[in-house]
Each structure stands twice: as C-alpha cells, then as structure tokens.
DSSP file (Angstrom, degrees, kcal/mol; ACC not computed):
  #  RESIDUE AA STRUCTURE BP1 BP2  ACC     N-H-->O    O-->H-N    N-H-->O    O-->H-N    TCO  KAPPA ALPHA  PHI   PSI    X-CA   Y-CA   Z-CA
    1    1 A X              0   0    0      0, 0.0     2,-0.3     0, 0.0    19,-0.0   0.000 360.0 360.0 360.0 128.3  -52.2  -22.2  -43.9
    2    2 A X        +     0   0    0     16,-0.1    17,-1.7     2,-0.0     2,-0.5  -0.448 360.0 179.1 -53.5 119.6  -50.1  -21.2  -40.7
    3    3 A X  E     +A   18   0A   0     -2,-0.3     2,-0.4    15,-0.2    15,-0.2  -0.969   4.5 174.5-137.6 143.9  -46.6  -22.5  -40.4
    4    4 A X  E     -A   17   0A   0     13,-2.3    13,-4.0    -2,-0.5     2,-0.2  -0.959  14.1-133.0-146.1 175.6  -44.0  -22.2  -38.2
    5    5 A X  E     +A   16   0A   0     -2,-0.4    95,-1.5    11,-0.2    11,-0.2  -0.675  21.3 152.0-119.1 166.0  -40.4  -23.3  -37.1
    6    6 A X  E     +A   15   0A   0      9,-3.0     9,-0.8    92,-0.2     2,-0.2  -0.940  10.7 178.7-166.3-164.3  -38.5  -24.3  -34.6
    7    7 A X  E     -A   14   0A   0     90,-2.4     2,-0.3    -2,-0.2     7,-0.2  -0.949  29.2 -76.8-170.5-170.1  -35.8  -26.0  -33.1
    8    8 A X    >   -     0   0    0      5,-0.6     3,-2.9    -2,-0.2     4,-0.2  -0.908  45.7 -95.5-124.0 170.9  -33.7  -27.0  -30.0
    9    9 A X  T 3  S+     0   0    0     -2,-0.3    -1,-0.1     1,-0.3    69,-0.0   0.784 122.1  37.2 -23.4 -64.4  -31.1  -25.4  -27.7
   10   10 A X  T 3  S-     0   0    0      1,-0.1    -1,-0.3    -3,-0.1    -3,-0.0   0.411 104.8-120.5 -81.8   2.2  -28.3  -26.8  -29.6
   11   11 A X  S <  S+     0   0    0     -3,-2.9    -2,-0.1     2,-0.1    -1,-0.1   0.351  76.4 123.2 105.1   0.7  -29.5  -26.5  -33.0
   12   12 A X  S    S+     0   0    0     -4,-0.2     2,-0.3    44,-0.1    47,-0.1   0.916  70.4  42.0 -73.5 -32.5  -29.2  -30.1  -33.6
   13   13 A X        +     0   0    0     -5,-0.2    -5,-0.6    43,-0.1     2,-0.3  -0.596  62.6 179.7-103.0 161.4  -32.8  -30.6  -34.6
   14   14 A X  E     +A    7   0A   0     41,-1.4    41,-0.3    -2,-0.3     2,-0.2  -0.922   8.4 158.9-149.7-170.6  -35.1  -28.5  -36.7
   15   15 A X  E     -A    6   0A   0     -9,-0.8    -9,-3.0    -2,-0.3     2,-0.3  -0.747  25.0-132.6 158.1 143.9  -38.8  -28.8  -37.8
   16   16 A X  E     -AB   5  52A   0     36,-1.2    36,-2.4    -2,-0.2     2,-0.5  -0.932   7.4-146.5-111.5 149.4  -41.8  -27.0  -39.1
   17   17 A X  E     -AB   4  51A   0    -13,-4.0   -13,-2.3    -2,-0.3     2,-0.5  -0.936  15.3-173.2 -99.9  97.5  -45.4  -27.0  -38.1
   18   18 A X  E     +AB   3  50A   0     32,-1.4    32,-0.9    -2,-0.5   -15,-0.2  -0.740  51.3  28.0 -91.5 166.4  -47.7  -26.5  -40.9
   19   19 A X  S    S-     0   0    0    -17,-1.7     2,-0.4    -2,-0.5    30,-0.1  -0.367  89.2 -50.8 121.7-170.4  -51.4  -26.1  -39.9
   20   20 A X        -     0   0    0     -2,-0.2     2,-0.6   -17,-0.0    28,-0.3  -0.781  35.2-126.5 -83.1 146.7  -53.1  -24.8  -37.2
   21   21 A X        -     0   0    0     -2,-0.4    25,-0.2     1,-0.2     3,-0.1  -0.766   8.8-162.9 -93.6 130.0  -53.2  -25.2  -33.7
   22   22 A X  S    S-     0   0    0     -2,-0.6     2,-0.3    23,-0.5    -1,-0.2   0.948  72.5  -0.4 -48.8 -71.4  -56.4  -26.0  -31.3
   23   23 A X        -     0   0    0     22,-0.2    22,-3.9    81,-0.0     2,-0.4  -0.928  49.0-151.0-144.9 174.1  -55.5  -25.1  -28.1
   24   24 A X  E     -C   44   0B   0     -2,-0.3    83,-4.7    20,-0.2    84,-0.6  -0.983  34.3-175.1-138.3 102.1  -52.4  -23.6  -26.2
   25   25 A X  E     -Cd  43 108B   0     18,-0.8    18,-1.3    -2,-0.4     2,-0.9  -0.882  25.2-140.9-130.5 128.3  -52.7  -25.0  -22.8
   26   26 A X        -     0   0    0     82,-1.7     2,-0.2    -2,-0.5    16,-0.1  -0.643  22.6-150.0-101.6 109.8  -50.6  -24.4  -19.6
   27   27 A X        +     0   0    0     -2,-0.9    14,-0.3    82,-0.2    84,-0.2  -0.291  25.6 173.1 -87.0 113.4  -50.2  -27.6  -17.8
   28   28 A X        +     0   0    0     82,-1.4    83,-0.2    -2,-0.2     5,-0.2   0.666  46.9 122.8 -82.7 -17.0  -49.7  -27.7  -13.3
   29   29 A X  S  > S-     0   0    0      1,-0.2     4,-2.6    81,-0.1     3,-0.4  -0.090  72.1-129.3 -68.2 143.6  -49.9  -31.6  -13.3
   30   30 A X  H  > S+     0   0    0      1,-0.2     4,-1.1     3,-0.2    -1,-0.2   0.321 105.8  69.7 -90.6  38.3  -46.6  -32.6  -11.6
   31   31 A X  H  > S+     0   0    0      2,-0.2     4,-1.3     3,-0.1     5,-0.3   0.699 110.7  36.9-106.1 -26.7  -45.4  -35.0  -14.3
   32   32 A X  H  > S+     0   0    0     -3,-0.4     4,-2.3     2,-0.2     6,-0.5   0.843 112.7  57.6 -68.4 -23.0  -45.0  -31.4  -16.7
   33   33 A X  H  X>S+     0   0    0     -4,-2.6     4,-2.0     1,-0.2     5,-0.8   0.994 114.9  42.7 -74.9 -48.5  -43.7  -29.7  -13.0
   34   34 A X  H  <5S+     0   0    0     -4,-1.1    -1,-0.2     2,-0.2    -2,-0.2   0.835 120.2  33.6 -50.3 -33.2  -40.9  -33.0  -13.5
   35   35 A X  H  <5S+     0   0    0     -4,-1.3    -3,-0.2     1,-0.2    -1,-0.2   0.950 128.9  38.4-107.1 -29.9  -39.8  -33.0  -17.3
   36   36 A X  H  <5S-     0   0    0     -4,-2.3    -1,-0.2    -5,-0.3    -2,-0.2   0.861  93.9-141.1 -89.5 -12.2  -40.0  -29.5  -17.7
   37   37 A X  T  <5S+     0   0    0     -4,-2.0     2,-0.2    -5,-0.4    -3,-0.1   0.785  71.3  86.3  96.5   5.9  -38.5  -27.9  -14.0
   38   38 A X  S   <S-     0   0    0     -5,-0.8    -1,-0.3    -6,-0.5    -2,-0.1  -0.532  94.9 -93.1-129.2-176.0  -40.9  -25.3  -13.9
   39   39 A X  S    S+     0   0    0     -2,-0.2    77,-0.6    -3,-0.1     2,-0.2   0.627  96.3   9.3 -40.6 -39.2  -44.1  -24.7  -12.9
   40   40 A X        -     0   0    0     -8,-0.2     2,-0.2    -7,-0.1   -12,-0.2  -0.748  61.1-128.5-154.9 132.7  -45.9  -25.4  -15.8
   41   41 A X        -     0   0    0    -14,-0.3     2,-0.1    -2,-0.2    -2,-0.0  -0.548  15.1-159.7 -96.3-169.7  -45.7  -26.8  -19.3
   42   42 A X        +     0   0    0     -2,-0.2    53,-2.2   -16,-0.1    54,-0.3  -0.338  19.3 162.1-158.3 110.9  -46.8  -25.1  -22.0
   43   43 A X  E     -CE  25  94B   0    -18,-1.3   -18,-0.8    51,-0.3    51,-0.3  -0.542  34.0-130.5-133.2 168.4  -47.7  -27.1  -25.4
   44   44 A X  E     -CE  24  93B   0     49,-1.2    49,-1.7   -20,-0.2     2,-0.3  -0.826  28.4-152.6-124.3 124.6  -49.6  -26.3  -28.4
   45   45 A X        +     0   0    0    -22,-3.9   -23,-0.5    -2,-0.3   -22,-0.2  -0.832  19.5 163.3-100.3 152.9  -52.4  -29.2  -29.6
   46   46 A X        -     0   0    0     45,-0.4    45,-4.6    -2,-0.3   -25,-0.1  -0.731  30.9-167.4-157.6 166.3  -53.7  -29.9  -32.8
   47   47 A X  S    S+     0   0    0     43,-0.2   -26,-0.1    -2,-0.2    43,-0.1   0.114  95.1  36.0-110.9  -0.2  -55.5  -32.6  -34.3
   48   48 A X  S    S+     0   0    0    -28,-0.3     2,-0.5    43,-0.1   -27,-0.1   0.555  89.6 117.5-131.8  -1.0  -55.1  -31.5  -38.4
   49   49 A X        -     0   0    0    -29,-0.3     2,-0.3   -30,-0.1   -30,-0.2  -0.521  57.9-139.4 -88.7 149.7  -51.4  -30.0  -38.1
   50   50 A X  E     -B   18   0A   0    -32,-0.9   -32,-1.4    -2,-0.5     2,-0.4  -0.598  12.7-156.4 -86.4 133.3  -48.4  -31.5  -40.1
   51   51 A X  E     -B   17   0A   0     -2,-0.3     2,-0.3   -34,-0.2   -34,-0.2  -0.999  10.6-176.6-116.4 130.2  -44.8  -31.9  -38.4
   52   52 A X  E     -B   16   0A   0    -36,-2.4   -36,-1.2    -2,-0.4     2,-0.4  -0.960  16.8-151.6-108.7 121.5  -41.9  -32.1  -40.4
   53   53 A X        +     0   0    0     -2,-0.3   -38,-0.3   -38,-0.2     3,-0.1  -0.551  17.6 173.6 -76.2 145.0  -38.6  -32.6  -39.1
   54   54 A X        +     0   0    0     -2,-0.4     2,-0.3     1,-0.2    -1,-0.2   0.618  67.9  29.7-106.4 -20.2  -35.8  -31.0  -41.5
   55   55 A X  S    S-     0   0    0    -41,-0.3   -41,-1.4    -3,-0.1    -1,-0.2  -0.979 118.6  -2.2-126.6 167.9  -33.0  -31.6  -39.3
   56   56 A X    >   +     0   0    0     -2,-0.3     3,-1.5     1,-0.2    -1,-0.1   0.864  60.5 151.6  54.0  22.2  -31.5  -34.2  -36.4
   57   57 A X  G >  S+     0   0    0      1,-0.2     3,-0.7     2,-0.1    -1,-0.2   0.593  71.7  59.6 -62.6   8.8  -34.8  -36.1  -36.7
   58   58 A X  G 3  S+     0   0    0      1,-0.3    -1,-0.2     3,-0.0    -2,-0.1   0.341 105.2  57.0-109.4  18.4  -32.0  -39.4  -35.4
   59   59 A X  G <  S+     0   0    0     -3,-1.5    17,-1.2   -47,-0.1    18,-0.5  -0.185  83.9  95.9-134.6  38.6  -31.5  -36.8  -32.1
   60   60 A X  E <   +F   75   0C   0     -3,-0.7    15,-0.2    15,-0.2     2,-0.2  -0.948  53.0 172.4-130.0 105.9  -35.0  -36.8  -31.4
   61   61 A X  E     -F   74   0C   0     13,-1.9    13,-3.7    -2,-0.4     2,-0.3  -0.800  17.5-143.1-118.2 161.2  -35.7  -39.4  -28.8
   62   62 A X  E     -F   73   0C   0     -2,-0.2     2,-0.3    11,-0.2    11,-0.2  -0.968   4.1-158.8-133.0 143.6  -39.6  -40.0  -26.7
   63   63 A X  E     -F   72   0C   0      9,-2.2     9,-2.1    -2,-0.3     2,-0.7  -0.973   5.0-166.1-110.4 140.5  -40.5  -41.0  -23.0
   64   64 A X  E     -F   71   0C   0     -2,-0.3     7,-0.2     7,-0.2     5,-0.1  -0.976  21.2-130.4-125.9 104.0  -43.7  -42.4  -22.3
   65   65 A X    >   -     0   0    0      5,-1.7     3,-1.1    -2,-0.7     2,-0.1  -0.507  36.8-113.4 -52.3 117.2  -44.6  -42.5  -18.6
   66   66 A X  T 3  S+     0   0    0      1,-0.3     4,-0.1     3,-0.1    -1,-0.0  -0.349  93.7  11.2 -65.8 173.5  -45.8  -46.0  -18.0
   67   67 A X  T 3  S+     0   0    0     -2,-0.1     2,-0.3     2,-0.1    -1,-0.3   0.706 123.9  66.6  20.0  44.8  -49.4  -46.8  -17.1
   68   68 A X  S <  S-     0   0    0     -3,-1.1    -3,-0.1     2,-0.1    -1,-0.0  -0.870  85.8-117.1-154.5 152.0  -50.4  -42.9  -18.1
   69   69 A X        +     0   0    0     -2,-0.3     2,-0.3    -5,-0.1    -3,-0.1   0.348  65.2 130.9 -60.2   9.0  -50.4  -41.0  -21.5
   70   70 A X        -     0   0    0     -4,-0.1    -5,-1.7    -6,-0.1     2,-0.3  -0.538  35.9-179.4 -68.8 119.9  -47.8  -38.4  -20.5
   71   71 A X  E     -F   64   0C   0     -2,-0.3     2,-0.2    -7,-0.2    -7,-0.2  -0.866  11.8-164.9-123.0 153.3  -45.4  -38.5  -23.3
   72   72 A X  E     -F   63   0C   0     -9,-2.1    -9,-2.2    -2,-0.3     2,-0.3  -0.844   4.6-166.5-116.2  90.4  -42.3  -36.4  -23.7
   73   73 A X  E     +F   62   0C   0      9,-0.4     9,-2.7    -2,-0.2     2,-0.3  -0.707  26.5 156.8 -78.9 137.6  -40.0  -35.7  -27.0
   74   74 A X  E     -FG  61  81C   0    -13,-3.7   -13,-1.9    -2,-0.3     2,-0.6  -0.999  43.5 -82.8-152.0 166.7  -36.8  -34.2  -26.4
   75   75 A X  E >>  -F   60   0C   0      5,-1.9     4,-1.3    -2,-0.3     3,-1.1  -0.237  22.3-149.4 -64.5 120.9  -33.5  -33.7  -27.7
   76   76 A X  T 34 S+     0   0    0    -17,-1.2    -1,-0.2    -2,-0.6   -16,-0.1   0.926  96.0  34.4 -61.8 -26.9  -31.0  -36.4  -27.2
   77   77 A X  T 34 S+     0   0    0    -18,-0.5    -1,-0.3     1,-0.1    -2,-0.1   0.754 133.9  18.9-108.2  17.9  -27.9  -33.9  -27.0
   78   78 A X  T <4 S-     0   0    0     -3,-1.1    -2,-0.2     2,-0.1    -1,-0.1   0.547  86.1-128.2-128.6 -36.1  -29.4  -30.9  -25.3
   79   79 A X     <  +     0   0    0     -4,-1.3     3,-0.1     1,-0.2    -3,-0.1  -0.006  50.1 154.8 102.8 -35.4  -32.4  -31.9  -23.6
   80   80 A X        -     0   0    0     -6,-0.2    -5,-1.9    -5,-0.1    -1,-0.2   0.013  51.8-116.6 -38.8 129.4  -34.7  -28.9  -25.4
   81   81 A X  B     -G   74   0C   0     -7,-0.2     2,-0.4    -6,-0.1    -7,-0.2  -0.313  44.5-176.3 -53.5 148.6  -38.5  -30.4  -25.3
   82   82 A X        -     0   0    0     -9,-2.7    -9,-0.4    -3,-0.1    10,-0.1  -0.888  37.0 -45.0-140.6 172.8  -39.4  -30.8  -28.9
   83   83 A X        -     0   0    0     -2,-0.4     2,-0.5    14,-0.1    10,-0.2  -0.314  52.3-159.9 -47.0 121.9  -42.7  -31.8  -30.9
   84   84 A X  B     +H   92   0D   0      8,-1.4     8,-3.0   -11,-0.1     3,-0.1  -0.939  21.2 170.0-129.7 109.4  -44.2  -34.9  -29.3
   85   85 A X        +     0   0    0     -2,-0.5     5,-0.1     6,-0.2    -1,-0.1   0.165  41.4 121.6 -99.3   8.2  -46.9  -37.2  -31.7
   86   86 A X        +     0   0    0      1,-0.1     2,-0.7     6,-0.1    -1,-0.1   0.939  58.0  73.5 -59.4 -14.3  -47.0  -40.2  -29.2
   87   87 A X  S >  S-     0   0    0      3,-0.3     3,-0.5    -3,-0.1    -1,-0.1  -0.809 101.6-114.9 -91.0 100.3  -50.6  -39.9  -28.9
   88   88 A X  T 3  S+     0   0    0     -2,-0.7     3,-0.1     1,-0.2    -2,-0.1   0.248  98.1  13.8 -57.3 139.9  -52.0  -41.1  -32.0
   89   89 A X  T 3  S+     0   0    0      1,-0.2     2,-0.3    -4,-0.1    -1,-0.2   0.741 110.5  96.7  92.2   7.2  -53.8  -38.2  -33.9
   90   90 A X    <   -     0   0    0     -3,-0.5     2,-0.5    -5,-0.1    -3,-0.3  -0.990  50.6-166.8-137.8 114.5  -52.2  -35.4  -31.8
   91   91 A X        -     0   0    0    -45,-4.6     2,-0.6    -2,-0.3   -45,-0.4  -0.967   9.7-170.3-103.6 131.0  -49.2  -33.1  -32.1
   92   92 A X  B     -H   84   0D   0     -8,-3.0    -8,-1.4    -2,-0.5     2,-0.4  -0.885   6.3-161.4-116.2 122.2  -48.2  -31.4  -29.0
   93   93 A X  E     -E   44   0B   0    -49,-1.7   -49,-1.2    -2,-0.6     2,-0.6  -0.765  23.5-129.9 -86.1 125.3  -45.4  -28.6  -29.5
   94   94 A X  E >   -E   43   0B   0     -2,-0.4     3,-1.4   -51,-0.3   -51,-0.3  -0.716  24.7-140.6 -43.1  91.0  -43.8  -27.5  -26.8
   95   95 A X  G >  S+     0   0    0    -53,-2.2     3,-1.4    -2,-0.6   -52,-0.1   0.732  99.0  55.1 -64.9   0.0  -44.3  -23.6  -27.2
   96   96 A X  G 3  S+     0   0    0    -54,-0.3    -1,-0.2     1,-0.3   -53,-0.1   0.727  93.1  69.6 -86.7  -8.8  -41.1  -22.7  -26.2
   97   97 A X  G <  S+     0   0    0     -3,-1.4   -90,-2.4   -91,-0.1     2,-0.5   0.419  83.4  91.7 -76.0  -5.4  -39.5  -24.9  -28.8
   98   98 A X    <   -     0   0    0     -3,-1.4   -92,-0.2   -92,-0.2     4,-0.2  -0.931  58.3-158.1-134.6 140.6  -40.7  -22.6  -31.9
   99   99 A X  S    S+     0   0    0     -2,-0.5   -93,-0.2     2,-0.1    -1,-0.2   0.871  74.7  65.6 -82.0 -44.9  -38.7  -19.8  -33.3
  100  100 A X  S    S-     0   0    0    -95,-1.5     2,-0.6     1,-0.1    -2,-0.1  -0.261  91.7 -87.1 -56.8 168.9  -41.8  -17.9  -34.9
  101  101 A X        -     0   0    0      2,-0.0     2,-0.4     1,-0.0     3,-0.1  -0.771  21.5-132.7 -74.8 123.7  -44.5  -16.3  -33.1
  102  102 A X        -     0   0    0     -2,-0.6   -98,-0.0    -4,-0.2    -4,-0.0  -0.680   8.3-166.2 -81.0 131.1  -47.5  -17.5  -31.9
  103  103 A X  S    S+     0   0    0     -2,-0.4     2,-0.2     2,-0.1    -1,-0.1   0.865  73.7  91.1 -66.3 -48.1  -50.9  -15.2  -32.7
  104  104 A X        -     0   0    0     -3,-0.1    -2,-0.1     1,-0.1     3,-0.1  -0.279  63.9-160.3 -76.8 124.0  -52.5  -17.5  -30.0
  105  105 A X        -     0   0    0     -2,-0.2   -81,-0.2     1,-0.1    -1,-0.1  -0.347  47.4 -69.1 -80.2 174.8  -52.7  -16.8  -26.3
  106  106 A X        -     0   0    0      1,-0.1   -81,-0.2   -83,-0.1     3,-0.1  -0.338  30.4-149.8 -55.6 154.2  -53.3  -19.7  -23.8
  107  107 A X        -     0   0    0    -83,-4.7     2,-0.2     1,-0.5   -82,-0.2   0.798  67.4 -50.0-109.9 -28.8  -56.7  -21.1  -23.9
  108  108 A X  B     -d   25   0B   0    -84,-0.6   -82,-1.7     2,-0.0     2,-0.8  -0.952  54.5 -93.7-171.4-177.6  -56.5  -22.0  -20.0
  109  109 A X        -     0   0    0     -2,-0.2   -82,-0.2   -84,-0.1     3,-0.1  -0.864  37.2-153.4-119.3 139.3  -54.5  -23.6  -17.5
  110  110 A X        +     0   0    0     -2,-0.8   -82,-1.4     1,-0.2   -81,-0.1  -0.281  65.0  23.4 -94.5 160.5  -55.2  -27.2  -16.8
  111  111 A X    >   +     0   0    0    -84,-0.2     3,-0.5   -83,-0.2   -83,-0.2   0.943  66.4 161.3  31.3  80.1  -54.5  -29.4  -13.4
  112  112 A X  G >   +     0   0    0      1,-0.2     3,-3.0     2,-0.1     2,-0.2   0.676  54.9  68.9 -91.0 -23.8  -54.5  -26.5  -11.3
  113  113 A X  G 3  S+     0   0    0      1,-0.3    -1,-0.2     2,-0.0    -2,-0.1   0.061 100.4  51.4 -91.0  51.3  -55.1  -28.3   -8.2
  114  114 A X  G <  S+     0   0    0     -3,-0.5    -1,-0.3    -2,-0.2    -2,-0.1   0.155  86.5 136.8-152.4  52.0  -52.2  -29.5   -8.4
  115  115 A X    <   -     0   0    0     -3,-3.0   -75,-0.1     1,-0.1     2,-0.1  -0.296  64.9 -77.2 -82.1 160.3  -50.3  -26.6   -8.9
  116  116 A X    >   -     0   0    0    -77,-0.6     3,-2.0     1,-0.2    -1,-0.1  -0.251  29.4-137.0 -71.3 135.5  -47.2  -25.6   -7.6
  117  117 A X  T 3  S+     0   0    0      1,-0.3     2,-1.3    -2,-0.1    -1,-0.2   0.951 111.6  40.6 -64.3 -52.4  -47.3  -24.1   -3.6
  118  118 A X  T 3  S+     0   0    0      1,-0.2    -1,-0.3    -3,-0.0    -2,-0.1   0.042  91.6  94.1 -94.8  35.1  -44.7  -21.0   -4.8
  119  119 A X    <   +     0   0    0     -3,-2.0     2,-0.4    -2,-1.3    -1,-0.2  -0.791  57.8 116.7-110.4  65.5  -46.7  -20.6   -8.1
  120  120 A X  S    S-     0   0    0      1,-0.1    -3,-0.0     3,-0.0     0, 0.0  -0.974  85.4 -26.6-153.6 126.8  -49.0  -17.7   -6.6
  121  121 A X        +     0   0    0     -2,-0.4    -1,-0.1     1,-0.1     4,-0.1   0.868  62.4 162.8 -11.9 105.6  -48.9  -14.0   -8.1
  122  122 A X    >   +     0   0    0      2,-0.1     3,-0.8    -3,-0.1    -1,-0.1   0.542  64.3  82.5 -94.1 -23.3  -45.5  -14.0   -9.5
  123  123 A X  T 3  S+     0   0    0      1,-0.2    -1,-0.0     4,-0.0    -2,-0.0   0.916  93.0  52.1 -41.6 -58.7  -46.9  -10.9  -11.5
  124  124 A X  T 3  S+     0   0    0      3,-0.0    -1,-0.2     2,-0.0    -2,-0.1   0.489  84.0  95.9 -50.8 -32.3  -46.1   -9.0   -8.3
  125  125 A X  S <  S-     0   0    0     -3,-0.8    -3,-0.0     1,-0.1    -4,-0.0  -0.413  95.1 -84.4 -60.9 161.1  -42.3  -10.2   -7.8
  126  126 A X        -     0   0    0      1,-0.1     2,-0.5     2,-0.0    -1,-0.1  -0.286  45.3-143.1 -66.3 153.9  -39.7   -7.4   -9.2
  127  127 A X        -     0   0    0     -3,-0.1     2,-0.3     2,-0.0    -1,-0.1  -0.910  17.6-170.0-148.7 120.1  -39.2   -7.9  -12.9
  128  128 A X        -     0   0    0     -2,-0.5     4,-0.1     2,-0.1    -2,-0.0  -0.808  31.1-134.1-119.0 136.2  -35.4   -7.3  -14.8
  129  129 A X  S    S+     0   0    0     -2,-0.3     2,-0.2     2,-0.1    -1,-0.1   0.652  87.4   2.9 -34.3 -35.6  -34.6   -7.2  -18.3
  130  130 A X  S    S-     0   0    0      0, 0.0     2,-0.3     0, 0.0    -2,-0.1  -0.534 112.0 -36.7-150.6-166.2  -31.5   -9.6  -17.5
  131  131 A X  S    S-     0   0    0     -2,-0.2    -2,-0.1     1,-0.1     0, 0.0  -0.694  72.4-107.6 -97.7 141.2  -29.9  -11.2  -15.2
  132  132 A X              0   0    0     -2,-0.3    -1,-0.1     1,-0.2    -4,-0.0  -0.417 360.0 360.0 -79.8 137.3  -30.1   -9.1  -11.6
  133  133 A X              0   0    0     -3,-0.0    -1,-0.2     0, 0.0    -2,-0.0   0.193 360.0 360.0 -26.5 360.0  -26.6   -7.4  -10.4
C-alpha cells in the first residue's frame, strides 16, 4: 500500500495518505485560478485512500463555495491548501501539500476553456534555479 506525508507552510498541521490515488488532475476553472493564485490547481483524487491527520487537525479549517461543489481545506494560520474530504467518498490532496514524491504524472488538465489568457507556452519563458538577479 502507497503512503505518503505531508504538511503545511508553517508546520502547524501534518497528515498522511495511505492508499492510492486515481487521478492527478490540473484544474483552469477560475474558482482554483481564485483560492490557489495561480493558474491552475493541482489535487490528487481518490475514492479508497485513507487521511490521517497527525498534527493541528484543530488548524484545519474548509470553504465550500455556495450553490457549487468547489470545496477548499486550508490552514488556519498559514493558508497552505491541505487535504479536502468535503465531497463525500473523495479525498482530494492538494499535490503541493505532500512532502514525499509522487510516482504519478497528471492524468490531464480539466476546464481548459477557461484557462488563464497569460497561461500559453510558459515552457518557452527563461527558466532560473532561484530567484533572478
């Protein structure tokens, strides 16, 4: 059985993921371009994996977009997106939120039409190690 950790910016929370994951899908819709800031989300599904928090589960707070199923967990003193069950039968992981590696690449990227105008070959921009002089 697969497991991994994770945690959030400030350390306040922790958790493992036992099981597997379904799909790894990177999300354009602009209610992920709002709670994450980015382009993009990028979460982990499964329908059979286990979450256990081991730390700061009382710093784990969820937003539920009314009238839609867009749910959010995140940390109440940092912000970090964190493992979200608010759809019953579903964990979706945030991938950036886990300290192991994931085997699995993205499986595709979802709501594209309504991706972001200055989200168009980024491969191509110059690309530093750090932050540029």
């Amino acid at each position: 059985m697969t497991e991994h950790s994770g945690s959030c910016l400030c350390g306040t929370v922790t958790f493992d993921v036992k099981g597997e994951f379904d799909s790894f899908y990177l999300c354009h819709c602009q209610h992920c371009q709002k709670d994450t800031g980015s382009a993009h989300a990028a979460n982990l599904f499964s329908h059979s994996a286990k979450l256990a928090w081991l730390s700061g589960a009382d710093a784990v707070t969820s937003f539920l977009l009314p009238g839609t199923r867009h749910s959010k967990s995140f940390c109440k003193r940092c912000g970090s997106a964190l493992p979200n069950t608010q759809i019953p039968g579903l964990l979706v992981v945030p991938a950036g939120c886990l300290d192991t590696d994931i085997a699995m690449l993205p499986t595709a990227h979802i709501f594209s039409s309504s991706k972001a105008a200055w989200d168009e070959a980024l491969e191509k921009l110059p690309n530093f190690e750090g932050l540029p002089g």
